[in-house]
TIFI-266269 format. One record per residue (C-alpha): residue in one letter; x, y negated, z. Coordinates in Angstrom, 1 decimal. Each point is the difference from the previous one (the first is absolute). Last residue first. Example, Ala and Ser with C-alpha at 12.3 -4.5 7.8 and 13.67 -1.06 7.14 Angstrom:
2
<r s | xx 13.7 | yy 1.1 | zz 7.1>
<r a | xx -1.4 | yy 3.4 | zz 0.7>
END
This chain:
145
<r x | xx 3.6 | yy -36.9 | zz 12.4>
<r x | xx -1.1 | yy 3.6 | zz -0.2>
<r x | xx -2.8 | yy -0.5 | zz -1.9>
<r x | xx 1.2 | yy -2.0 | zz -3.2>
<r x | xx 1.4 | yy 3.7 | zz -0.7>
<r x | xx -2.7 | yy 2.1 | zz -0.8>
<r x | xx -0.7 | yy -3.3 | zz -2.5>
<r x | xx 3.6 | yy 0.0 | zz -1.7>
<r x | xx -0.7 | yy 3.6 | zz -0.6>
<r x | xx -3.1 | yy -0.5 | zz -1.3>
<r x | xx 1.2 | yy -2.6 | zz -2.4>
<r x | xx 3.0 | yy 2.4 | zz -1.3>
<r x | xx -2.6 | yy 3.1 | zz -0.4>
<r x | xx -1.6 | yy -2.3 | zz -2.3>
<r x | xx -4.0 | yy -0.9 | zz 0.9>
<r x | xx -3.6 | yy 1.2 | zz 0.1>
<r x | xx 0.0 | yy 0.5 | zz 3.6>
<r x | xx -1.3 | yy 2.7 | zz 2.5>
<r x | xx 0.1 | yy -0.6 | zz 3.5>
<r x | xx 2.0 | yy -2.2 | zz 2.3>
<r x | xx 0.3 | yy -0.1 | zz 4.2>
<r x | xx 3.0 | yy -1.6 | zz 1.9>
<r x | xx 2.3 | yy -0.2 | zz 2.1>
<r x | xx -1.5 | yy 2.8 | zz 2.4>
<r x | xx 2.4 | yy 1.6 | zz 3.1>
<r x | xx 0.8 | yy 3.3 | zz -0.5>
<r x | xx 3.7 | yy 0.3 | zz 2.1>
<r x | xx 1.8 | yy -0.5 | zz -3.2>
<r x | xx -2.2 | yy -3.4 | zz -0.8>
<r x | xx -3.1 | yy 1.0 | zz -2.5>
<r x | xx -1.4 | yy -0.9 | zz -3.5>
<r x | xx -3.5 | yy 1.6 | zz -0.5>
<r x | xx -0.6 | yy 0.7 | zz -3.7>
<r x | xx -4.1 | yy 1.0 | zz 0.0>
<r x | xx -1.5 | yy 1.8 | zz -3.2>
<r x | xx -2.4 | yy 1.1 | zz 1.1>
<r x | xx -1.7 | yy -2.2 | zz 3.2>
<r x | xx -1.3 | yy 2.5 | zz 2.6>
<r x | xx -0.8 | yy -3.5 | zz 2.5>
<r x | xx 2.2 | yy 2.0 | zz 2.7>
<r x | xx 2.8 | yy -0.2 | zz -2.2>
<r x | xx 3.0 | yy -0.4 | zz 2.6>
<r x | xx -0.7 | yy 1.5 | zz 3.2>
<r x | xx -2.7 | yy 2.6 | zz -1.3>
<r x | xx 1.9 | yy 0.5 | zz -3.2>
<r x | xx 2.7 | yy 1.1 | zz 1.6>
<r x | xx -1.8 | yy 2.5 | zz 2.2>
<r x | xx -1.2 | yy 1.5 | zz -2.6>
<r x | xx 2.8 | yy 0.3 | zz -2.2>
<r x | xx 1.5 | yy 1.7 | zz 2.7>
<r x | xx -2.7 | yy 2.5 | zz 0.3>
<r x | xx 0.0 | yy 0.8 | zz -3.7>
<r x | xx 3.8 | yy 0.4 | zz 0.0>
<r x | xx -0.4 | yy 2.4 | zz 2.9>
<r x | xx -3.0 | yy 2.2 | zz -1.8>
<r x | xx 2.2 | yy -0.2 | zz -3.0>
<r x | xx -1.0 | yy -1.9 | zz -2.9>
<r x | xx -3.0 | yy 1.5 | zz -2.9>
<r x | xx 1.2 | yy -0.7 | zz -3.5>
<r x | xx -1.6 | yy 3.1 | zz -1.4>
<r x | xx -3.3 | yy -0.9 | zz 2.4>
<r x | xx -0.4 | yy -3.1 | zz -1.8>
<r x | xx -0.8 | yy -2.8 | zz 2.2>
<r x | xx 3.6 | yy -2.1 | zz 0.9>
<r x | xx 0.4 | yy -2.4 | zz 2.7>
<r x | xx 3.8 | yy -0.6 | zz -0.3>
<r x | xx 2.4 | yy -2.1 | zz 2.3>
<r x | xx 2.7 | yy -1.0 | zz -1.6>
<r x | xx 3.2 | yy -1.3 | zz 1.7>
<r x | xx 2.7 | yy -1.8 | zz -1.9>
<r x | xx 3.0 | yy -1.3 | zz 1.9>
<r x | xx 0.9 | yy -3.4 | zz -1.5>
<r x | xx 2.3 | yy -2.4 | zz -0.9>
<r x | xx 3.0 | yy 2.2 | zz -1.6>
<r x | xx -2.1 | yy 1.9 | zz -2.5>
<r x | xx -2.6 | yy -2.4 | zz -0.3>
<r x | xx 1.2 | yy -2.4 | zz -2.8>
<r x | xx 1.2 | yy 3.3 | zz -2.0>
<r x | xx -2.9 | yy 1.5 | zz 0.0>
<r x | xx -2.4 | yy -3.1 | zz -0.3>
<r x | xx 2.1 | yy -0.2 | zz -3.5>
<r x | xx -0.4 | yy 3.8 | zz -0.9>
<r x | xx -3.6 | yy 0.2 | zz 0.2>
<r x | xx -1.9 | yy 2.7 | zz 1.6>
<r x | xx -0.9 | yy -2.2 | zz 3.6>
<r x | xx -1.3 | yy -2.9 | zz -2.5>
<r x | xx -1.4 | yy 1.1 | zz -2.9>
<r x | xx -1.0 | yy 4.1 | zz 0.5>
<r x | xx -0.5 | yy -0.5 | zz 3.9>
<r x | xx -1.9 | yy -2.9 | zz 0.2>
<r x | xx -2.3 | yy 0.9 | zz -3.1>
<r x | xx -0.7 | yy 3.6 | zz 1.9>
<r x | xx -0.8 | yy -2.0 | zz 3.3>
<r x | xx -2.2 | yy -2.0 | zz -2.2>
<r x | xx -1.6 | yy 2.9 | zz -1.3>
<r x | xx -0.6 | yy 1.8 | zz 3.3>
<r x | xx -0.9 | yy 3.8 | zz -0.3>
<r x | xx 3.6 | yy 1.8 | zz -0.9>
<r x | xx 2.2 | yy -1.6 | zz 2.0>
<r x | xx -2.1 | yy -1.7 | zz 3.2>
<r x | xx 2.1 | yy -2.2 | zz 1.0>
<r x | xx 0.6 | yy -2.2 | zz 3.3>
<r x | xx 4.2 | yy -1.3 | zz -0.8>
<r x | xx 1.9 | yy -0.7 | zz 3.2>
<r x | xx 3.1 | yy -2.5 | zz -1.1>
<r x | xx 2.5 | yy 0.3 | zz 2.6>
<r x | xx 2.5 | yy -3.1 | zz 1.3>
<r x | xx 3.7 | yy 0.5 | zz -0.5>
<r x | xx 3.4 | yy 0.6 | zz 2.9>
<r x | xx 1.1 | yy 2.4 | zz -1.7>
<r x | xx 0.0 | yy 2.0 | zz 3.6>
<r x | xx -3.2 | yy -1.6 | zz 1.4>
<r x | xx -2.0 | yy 0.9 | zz -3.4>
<r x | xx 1.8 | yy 3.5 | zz -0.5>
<r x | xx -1.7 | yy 0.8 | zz 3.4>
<r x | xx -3.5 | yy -1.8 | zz -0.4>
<r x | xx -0.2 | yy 1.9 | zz -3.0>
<r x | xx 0.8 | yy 3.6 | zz 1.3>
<r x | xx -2.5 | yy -1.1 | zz 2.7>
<r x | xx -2.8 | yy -0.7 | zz -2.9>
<r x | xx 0.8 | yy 3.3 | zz -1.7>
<r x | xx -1.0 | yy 0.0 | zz -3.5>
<r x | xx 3.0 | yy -1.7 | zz -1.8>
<r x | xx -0.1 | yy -0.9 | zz -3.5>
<r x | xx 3.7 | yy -0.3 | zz -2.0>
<r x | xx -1.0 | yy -1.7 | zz -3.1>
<r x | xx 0.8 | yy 2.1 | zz -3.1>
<r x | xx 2.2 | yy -1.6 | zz -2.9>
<r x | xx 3.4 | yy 0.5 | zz 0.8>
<r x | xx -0.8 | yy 3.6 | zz 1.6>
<r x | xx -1.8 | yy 0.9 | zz -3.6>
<r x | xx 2.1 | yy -1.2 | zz -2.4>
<r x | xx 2.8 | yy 2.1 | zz 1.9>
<r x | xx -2.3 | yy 2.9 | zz -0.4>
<r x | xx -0.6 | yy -1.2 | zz -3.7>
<r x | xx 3.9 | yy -0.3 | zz -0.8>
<r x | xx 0.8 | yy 3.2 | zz 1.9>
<r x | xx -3.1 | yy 2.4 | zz -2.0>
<r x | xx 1.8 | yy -1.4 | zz -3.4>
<r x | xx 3.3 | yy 0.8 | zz 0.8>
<r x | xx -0.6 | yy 3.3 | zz 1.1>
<r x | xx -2.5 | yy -0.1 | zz -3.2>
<r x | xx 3.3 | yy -0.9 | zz -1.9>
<r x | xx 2.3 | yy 2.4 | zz 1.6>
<r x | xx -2.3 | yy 3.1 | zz -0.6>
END
C-alpha cells in the first residue's frame, strides 16, 4: 500500500510540474494579467478537429521547456472551438469564445496565438510553426518590445 501511495504522489506531482495552467475566462485573465503585471497569450483551437492546433499543442504548449519559459511570463488563455458533441463547451463558454473570436480572429484563422497587453490590447499575431518550444517562445516574445 505504501509503495503505490508512493507511486500515485510521484505521478500527481509529475503531473502539476508538468501541466500548463490554461485559463478560460478572458476577465479572469485580464485580472491576473494587471496583477503579475504579464501580457496573455489567447490560443484559437479547435482540439479535436484541427491538426495544426493538435501539433501546437502536443510540441510546443505540451512540452516541458515552453512550460517552464511561460510559467512566470505569461497568462495562458485558450479559447476552444471544438465539433464533437462529447467535447461540446458550455453554452457560456461557447458565447465567450464567440465574441472573442469576433474581436480578435475575425478572419477564422486556426490555429491563431494572439499576444495581448493586460487590458487586451494586440502585440501580436502567430500561428502554427515547425519549431522548438524555446524558438517560439523567444518569438511570442519579440512582440512585446
Amino acid at each position: 500500500m505504501k509503495f503505490f501511495t508512493l507511486n500515485l504522489a510521484v505521478v500527481l506531482c509529475t503531473f502539476t510540474i508538468n501541466s500548463q495552467n490554461w485559463l478560460t475566462n478572458f476577465e479572469e485573465a485580464k485580472y491576473l494579467a494587471s496583477k503579475s503585471d504579464e501580457n496573455i497569450i489567447l490560443v484559437f483551437q479547435g482540439s479535436d478537429w484541427c491538426a495544426p492546433c493538435i501539433k501546437l499543442n502536443r510540441e510546443i504548449w505540451s512540452n516541458a521547456t515552453f512550460q517552464n519559459l511561460a510559467k512566470d511570463h505569461f497568462i495562458m488563455l485558450k479559447a476552444d472551438f471544438p465539433r464533437k458533441k462529447s467535447n461540446k463547451l458550455s453554452e457560456e463558454l461557447q458565447e465567450q469564445n464567440a465574441k472573442l473570436a469576433e474581436k480578435y480572429n475575425d478572419q477564422g484563422f486556426f490555429p491563431l496565438v494572439v499576444i495581448l497587453d493586460k487590458s487586451g490590447n494586440v502585440l501580436g499575431k502567430m500561428g502554427y510553426e515547425k519549431t522548438t518550444p524555446k524558438a517560439y517562445f523567444e518569438e511570442l516574445t519579440s512582440f512585446e518590445k
